[in-house]
N, C-alpha and C positions, 0 to 999 in steps of 0.2 A: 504493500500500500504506500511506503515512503516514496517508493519509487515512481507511483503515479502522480502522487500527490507533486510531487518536484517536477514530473513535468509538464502541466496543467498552471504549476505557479509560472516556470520558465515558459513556456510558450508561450502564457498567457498574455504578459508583456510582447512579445514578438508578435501575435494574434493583433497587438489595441494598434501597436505601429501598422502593421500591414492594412489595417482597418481603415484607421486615419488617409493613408495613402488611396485607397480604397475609393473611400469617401470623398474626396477631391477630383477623383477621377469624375465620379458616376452616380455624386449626391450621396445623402444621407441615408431617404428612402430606398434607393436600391441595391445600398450597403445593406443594410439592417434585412429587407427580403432574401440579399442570400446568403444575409447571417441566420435566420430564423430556416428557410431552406436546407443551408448544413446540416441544422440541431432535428430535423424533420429525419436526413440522412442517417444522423448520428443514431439514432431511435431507433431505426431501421433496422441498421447494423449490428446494432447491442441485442438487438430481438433474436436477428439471424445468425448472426456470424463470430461472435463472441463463445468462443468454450473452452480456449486453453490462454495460459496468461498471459502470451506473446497476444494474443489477439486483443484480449484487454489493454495494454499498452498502447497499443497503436491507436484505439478507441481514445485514450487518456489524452495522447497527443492532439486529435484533433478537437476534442471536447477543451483543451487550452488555448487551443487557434481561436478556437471558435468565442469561450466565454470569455478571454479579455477584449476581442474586441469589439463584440456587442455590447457588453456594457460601456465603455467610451462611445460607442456612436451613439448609442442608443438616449443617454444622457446631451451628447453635442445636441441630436435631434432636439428632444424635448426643450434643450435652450433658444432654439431657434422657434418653437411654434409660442412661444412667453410671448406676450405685449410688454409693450414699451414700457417698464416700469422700474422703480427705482427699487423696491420690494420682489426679489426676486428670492427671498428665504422662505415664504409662505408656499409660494410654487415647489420648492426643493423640498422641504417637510412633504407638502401632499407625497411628491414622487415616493420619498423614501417611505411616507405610510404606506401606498400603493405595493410598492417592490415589497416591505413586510408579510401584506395581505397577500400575498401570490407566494412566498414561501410558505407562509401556514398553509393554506389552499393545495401548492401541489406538494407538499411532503405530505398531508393527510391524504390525497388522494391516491399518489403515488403508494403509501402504505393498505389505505383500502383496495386495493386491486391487487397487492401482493398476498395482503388478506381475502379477499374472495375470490380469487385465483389460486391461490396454493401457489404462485410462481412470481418473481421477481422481472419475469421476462415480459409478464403480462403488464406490470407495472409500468415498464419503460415504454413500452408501444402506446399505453394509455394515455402516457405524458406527451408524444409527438401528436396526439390531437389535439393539444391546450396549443400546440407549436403552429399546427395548423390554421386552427380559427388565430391566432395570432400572425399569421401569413396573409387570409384574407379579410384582415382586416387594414391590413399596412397598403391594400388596394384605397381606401377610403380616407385614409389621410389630405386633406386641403395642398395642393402643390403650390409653394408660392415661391418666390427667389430665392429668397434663406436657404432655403431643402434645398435647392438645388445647385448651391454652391456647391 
């Protein structure tokens, strides 16, 4: 587990730079689509293809690509859909409430599926449909200049 854990931290930095670069290219919104996109794959892969520990590693590494640099874009995003105001802390609090609310949400859920499944695999495919409706919902976003810097 340290092992994964190290590389999920070290990539993960590597993942927010690549992201950043990313996002300059091809906007925020189409960053974050095939940020959420990967973590859909990732789901995927952990369901199917995941059974010996080399296999898990390689899953680790991309699951660090992937989670440092969605949360950088994901955060630049939400900066940029803010109104003009001087009170941008009330905004940040909401976020961080929000992000809280979706950790309790998918670790309960996540665990209720490995509970009424009997399997842990059933879990993680469960979670790539929260990935999903959060895929077609990044269709719905206001496109204004900002996003698409």
């Amino acid at each position: 587990m340290i092992i994964a854990i190290l590389l999920i931290q070290i990539l993960g930095a590597a993942g927010a730079f690549l992201m950043s670069k990313m996002s300059q290219k091809i906007g925020n919104i189409k960053t974050l689509m095939i940020s959420v996109f990967i973590w859909i794959l990732v789901c995927v892969g952990a369901y199917y293809f995941v059974y010996k520990p080399f296999d898990f590693y390689i899953l680790a590494a991309v699951v660090g690509l992937v989670m440092g640099g969605v949360q950088s874009v994901a955060r630049s995003t939400y900066s940029k859909l803010l109104p003009d105001t001087e009170d941008h802390t009330s905004y940040f609090s909401f976020y961080d409430v929000t992000e809280k609310i979706g950790i309790v949400v998918g670790t309960f859920f996540f665990g209720f599926m490995e509970y009424f499944y009997g399997s842990i695999r059933f879990s993680v495919i469960s979670i790539g449909f929260f990935f999903i409706i959060g895929f077609i919902l990044l269709f719905f976003i206001p496109k204004n200049e900002k996003l698409l810097e």
